[in-house]
DRENDO-894429 format. One record per residue (C-alpha): residue number from 0; residue in one letter; x, y, z. Coordinates in nm, 4 decimals, padded with zeros to 6 digits. Example, Ala and Ser with C-alpha at 12.3 -4.5 7.8 and 13.67 -1.06 7.14 Angstrom:
% residues 2
<atom><num>0</num><residuo>A</residuo><east>01.2300</east><north>-00.4500</north><up>00.7800</up></atom>
<atom><num>1</num><residuo>S</residuo><east>01.3670</east><north>-00.1060</north><up>00.7140</up></atom>
//
This chain:
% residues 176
<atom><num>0</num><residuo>X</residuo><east>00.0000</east><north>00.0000</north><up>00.0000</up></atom>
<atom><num>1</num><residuo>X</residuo><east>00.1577</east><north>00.3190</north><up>-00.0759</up></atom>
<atom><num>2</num><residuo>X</residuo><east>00.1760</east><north>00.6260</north><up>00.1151</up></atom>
<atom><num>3</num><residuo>X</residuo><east>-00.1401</east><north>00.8507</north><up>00.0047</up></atom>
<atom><num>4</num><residuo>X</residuo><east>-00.3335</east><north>00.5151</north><up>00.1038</up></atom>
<atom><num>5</num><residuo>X</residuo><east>-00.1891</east><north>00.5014</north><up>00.4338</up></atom>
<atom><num>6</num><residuo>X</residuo><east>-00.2948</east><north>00.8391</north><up>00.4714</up></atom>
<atom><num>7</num><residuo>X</residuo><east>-00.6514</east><north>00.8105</north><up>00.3976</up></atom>
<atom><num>8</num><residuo>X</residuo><east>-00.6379</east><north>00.4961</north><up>00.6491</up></atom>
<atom><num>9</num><residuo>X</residuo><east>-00.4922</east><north>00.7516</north><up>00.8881</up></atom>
<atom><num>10</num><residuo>X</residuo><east>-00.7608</east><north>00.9956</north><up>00.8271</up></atom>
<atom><num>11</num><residuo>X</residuo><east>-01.0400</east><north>00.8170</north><up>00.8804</up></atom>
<atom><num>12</num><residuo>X</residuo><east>-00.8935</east><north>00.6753</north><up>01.1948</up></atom>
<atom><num>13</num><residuo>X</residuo><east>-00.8114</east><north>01.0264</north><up>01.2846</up></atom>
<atom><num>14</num><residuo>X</residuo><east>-01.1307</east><north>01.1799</north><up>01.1921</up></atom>
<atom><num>15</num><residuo>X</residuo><east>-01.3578</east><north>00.8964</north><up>01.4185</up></atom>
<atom><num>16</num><residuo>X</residuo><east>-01.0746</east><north>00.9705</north><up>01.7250</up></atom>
<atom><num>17</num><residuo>X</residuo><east>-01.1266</east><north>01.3039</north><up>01.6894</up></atom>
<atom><num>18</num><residuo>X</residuo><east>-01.4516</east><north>01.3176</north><up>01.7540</up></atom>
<atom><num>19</num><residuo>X</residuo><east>-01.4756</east><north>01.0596</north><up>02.0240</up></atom>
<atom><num>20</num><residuo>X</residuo><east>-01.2294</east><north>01.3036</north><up>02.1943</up></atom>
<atom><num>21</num><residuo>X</residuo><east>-01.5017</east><north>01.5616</north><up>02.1223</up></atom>
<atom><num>22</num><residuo>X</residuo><east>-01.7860</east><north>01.3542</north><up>02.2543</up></atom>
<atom><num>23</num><residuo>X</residuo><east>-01.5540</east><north>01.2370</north><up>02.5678</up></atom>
<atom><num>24</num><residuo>X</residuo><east>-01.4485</east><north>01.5648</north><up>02.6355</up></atom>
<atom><num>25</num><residuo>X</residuo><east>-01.7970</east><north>01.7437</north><up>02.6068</up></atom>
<atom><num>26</num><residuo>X</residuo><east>-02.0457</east><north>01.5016</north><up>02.7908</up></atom>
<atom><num>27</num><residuo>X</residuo><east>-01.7257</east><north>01.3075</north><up>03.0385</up></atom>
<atom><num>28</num><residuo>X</residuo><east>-01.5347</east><north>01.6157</north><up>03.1496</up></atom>
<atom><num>29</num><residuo>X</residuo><east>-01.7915</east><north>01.8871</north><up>03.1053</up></atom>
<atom><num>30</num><residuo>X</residuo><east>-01.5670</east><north>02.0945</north><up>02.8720</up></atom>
<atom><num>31</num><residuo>X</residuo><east>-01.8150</east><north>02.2032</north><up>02.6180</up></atom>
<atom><num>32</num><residuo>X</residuo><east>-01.5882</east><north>02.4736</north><up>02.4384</up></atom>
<atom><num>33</num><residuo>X</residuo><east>-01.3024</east><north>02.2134</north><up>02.4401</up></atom>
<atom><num>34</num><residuo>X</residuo><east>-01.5264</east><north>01.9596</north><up>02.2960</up></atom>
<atom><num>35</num><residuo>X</residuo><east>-01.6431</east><north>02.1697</north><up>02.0219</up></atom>
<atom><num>36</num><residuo>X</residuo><east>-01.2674</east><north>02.2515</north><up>01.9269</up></atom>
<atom><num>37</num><residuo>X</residuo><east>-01.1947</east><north>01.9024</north><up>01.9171</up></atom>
<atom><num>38</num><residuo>X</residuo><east>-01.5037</east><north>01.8249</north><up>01.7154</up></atom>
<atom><num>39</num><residuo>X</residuo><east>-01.4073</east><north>02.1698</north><up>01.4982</up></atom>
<atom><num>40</num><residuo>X</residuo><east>-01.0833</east><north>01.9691</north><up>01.3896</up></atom>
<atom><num>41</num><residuo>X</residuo><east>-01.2556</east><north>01.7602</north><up>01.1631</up></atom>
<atom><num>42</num><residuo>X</residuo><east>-01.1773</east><north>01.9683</north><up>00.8432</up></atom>
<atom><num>43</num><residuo>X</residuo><east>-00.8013</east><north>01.9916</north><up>00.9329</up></atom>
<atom><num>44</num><residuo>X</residuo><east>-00.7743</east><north>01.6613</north><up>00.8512</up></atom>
<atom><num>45</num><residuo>X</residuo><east>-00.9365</east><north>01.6610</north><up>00.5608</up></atom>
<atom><num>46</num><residuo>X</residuo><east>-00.7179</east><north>01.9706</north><up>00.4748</up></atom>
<atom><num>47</num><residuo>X</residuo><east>-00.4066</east><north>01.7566</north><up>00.5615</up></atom>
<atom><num>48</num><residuo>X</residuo><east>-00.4929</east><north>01.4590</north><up>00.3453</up></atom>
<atom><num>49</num><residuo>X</residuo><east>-00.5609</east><north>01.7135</north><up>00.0705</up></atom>
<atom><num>50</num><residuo>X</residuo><east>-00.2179</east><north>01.8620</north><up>00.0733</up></atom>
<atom><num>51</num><residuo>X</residuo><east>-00.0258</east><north>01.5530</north><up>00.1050</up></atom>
<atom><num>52</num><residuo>X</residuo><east>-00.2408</east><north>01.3933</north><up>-00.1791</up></atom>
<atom><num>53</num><residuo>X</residuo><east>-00.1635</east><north>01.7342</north><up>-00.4063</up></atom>
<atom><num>54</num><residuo>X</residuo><east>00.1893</east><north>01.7386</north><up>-00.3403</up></atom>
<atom><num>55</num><residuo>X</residuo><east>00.2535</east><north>01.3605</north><up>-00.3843</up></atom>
<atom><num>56</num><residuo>X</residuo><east>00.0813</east><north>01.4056</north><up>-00.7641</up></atom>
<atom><num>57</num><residuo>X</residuo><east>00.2774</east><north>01.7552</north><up>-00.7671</up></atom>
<atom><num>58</num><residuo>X</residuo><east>00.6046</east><north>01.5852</north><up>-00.7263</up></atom>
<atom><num>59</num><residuo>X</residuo><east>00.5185</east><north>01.3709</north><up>-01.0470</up></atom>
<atom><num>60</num><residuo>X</residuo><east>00.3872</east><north>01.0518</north><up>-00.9132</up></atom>
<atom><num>61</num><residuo>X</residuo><east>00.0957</east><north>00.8285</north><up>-01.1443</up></atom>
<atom><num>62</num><residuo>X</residuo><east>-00.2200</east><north>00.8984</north><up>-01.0023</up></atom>
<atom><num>63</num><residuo>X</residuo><east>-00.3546</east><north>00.5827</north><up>-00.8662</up></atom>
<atom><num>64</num><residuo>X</residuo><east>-00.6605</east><north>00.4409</north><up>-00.6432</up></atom>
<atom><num>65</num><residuo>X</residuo><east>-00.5901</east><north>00.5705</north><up>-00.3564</up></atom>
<atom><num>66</num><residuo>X</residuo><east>-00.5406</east><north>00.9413</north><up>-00.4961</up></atom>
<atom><num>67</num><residuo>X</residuo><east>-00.8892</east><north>00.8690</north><up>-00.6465</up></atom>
<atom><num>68</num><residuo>X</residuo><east>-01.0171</east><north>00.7709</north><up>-00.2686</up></atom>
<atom><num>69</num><residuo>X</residuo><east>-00.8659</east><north>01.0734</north><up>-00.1029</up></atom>
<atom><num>70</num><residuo>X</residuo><east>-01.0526</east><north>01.2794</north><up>-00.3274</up></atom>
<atom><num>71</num><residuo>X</residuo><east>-01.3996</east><north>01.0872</north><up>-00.2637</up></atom>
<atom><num>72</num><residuo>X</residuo><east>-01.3176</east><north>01.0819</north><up>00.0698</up></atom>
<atom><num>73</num><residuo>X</residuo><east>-01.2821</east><north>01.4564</north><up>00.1243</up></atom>
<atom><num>74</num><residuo>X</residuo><east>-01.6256</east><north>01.5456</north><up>-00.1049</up></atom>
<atom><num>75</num><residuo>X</residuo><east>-01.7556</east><north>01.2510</north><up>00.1424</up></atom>
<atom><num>76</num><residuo>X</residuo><east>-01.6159</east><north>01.4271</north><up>00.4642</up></atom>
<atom><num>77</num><residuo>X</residuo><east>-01.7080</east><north>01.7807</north><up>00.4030</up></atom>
<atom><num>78</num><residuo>X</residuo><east>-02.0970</east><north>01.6769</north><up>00.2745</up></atom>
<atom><num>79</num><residuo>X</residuo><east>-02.1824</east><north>01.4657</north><up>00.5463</up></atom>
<atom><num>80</num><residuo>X</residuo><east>-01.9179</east><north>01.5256</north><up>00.7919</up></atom>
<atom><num>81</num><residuo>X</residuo><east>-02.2057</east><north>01.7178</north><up>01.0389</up></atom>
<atom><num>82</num><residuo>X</residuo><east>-02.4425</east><north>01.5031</north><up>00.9915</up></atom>
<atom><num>83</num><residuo>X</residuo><east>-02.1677</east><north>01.2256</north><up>01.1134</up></atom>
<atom><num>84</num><residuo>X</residuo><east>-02.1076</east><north>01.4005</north><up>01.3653</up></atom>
<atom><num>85</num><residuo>X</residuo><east>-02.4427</east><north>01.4530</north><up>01.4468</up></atom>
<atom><num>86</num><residuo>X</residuo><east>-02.5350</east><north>01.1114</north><up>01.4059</up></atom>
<atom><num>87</num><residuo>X</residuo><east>-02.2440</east><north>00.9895</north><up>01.7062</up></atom>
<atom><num>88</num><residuo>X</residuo><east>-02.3318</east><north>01.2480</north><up>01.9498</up></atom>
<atom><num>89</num><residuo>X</residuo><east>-02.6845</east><north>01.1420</north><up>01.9477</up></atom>
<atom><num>90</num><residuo>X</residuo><east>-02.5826</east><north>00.8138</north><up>02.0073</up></atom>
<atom><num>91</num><residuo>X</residuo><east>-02.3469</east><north>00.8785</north><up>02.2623</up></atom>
<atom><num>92</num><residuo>X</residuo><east>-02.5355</east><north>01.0584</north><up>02.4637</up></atom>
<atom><num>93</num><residuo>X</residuo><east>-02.8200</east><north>00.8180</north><up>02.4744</up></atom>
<atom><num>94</num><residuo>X</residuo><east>-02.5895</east><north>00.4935</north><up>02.5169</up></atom>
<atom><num>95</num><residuo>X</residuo><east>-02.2742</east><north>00.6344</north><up>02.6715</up></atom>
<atom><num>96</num><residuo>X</residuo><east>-02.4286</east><north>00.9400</north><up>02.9159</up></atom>
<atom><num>97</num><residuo>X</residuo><east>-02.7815</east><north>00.7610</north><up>02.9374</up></atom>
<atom><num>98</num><residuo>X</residuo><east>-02.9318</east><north>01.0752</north><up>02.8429</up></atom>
<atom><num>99</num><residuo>X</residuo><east>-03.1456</east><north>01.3004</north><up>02.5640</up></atom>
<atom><num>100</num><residuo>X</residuo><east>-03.3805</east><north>01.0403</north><up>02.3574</up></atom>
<atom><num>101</num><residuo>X</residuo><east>-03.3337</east><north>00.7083</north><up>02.2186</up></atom>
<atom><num>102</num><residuo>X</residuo><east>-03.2182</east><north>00.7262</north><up>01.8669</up></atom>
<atom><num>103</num><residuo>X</residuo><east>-03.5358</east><north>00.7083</north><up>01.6163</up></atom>
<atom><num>104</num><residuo>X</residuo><east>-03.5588</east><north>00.4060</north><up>01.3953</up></atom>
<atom><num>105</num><residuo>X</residuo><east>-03.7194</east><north>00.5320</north><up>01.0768</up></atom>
<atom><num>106</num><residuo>X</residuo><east>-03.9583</east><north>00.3685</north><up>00.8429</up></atom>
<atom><num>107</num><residuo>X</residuo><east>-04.2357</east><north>00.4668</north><up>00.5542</up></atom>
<atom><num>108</num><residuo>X</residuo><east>-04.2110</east><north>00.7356</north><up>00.3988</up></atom>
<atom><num>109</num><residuo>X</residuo><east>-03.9989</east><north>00.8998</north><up>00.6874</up></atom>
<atom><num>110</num><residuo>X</residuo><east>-03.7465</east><north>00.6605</north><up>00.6434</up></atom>
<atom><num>111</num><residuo>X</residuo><east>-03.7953</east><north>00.7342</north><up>00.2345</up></atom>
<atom><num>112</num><residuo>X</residuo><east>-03.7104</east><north>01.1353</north><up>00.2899</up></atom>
<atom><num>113</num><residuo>X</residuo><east>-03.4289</east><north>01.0307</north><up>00.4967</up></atom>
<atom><num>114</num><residuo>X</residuo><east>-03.2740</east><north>00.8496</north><up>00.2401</up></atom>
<atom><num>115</num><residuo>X</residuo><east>-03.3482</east><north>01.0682</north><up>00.0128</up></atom>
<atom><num>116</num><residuo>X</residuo><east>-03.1773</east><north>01.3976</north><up>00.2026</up></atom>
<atom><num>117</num><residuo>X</residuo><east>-02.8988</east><north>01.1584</north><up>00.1980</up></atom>
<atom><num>118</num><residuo>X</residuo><east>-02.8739</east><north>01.0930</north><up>-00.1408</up></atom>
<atom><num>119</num><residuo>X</residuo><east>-02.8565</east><north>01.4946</north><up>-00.1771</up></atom>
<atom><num>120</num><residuo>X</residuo><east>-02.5764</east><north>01.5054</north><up>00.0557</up></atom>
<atom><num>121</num><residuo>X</residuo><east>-02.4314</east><north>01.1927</north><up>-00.1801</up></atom>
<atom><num>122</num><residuo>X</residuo><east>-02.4592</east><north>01.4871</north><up>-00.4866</up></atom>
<atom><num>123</num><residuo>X</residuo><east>-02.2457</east><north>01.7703</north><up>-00.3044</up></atom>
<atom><num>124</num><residuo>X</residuo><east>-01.9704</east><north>01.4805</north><up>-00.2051</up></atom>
<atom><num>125</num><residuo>X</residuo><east>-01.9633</east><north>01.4074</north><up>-00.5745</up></atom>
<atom><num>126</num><residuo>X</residuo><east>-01.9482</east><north>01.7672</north><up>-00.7023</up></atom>
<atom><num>127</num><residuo>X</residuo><east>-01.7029</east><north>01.8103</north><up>-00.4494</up></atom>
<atom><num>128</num><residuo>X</residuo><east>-01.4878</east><north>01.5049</north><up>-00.5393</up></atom>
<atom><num>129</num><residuo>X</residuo><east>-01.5432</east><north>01.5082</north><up>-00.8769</up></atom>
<atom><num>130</num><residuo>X</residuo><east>-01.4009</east><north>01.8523</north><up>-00.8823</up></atom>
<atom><num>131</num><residuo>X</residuo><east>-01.0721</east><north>01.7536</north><up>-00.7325</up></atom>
<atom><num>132</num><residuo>X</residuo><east>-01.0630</east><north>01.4677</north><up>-00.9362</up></atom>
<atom><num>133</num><residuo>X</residuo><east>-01.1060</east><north>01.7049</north><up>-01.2807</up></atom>
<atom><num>134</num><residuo>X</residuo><east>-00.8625</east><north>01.9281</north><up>-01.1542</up></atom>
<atom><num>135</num><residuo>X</residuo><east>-00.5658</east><north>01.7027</north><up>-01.0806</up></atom>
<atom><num>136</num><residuo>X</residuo><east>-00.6726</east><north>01.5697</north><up>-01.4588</up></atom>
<atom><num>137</num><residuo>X</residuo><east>-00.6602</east><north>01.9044</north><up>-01.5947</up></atom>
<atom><num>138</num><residuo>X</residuo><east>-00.3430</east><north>02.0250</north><up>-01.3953</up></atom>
<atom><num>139</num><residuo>X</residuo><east>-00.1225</east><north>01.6869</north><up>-01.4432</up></atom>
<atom><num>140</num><residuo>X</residuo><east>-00.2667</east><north>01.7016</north><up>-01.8033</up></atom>
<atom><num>141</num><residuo>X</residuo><east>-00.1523</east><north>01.3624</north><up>-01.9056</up></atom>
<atom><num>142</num><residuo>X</residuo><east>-00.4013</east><north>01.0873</north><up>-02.0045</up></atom>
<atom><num>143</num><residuo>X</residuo><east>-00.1807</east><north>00.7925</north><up>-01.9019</up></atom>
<atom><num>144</num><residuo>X</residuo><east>-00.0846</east><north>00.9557</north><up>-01.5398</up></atom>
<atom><num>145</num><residuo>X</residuo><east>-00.4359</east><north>01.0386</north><up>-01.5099</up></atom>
<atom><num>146</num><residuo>X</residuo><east>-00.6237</east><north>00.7646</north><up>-01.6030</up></atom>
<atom><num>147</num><residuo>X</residuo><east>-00.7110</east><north>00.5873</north><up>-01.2410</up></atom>
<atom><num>148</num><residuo>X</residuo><east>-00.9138</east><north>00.9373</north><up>-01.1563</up></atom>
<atom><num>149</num><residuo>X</residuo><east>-01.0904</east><north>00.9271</north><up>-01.4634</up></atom>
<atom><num>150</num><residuo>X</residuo><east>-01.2021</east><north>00.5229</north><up>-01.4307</up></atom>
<atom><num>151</num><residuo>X</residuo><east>-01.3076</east><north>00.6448</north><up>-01.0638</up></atom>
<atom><num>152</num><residuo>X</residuo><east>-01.4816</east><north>00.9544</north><up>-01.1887</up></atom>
<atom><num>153</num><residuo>X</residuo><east>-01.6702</east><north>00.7335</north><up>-01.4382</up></atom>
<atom><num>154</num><residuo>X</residuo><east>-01.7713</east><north>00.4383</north><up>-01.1890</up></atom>
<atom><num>155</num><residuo>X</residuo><east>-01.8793</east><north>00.7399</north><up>-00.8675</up></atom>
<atom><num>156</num><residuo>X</residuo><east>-02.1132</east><north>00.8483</north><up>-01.1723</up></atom>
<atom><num>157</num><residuo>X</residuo><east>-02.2800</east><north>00.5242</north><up>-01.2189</up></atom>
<atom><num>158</num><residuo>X</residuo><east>-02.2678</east><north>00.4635</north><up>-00.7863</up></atom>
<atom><num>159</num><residuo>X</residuo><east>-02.4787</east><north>00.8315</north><up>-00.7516</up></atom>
<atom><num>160</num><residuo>X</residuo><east>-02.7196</east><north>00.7218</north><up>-01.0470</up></atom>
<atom><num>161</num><residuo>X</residuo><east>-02.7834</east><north>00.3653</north><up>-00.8681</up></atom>
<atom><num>162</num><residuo>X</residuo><east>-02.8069</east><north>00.5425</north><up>-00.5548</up></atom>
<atom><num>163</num><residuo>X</residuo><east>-03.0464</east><north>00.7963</north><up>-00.7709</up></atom>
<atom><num>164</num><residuo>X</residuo><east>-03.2727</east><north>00.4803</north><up>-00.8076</up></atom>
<atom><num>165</num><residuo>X</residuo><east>-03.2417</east><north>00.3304</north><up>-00.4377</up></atom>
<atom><num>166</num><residuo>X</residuo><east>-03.3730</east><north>00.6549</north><up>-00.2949</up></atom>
<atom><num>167</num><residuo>X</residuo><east>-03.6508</east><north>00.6649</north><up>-00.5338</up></atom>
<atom><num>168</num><residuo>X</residuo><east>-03.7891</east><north>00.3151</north><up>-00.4842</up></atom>
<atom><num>169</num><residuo>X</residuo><east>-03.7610</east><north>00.3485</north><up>-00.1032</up></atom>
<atom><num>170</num><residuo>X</residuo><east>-04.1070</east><north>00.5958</north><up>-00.2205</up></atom>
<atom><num>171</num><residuo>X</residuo><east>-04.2188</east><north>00.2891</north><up>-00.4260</up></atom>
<atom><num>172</num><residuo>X</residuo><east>-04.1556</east><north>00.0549</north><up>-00.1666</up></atom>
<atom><num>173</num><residuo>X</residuo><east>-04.1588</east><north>00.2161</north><up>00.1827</up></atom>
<atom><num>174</num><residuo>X</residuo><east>-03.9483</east><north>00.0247</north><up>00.4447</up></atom>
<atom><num>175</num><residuo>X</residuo><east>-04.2067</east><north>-00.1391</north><up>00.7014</up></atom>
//
């Protein structure tokens, strides 16, 4: 595994230790500013997994996979990092602190708009990715160097159209 794939393993690891220290420190230790810093450091490591993946490909390497993935996962990080983070402290402090309400299962056509809202947040993490991915194609400006971020641009088209469909049929066919 090569380095810019080490560092997206890194990231996420950092990203979900970051904001259990957020969560820890908010709810455990009381330290609600300190919590929200930590939880506010999320982007940071997107930012740092940006730069490393732009100077790697700066520095003349092939664009592979992984410098595909970082981009993905940075549209994926900044469109539904809040609701991520969201989503754990809700859960946290019902099963960790015992308090606020029990996390709502959804289903019908509740369930259907949820999906749905996600499927919208699935559109800005494309435009966002897909927008790193066309520029490091336009700025490297060589097909052959290139051509992993254009087979990934292709193939996260056809994922958001089948995900397109799955959101729509969840209307069709509410979840009982």
């Amino acid at each position: 595994m090569d380095f810019v794939a080490w560092m997206i393993v890194a990231s996420e690891i950092g990203f979900w230790v970051v904001i259990a220290a957020g969560l820890v420190t908010r709810y455990i230790f009381k330290r609600k500013k300190l919590g929200l810093f930590l939880l506010a450091l999320t982007p940071v490591i997107d930012l740092i997994l940006l730069v490393t993946t732009s100077v790697d490909l700066w520095n003349g390497s092939t664009a592979t996979m992984a410098h595909a993935i970082a981009a993905i996962y940075i549209g994926v990080s900044v469109a539904f990092g809040k609701s991520m983070i969201e989503w754990a402290d809700v859960r946290f402090q019902y099963y960790i602190t015992k308090q606020g309400p029990r996390p709502e299962k959804l289903s019908g056509i509740s369930h259907a708009k949820h999906y749905f809202k996600g499927w919208v947040r699935h559109v800005a993490a494309y435009v966002i990715g897909a927008a790193f991915l066309a520029s490091m194609i336009f700025l490297i400006d060589d097909p052959i160097r290139t051509e992993a971020l254009s087979s990934v641009l292709k193939l996260w088209t056809l994922v958001l159209g089948i995900d397109f469909l799955i959101a729509i049929s969840h209307f069709i066919w509410p979840k009982k």
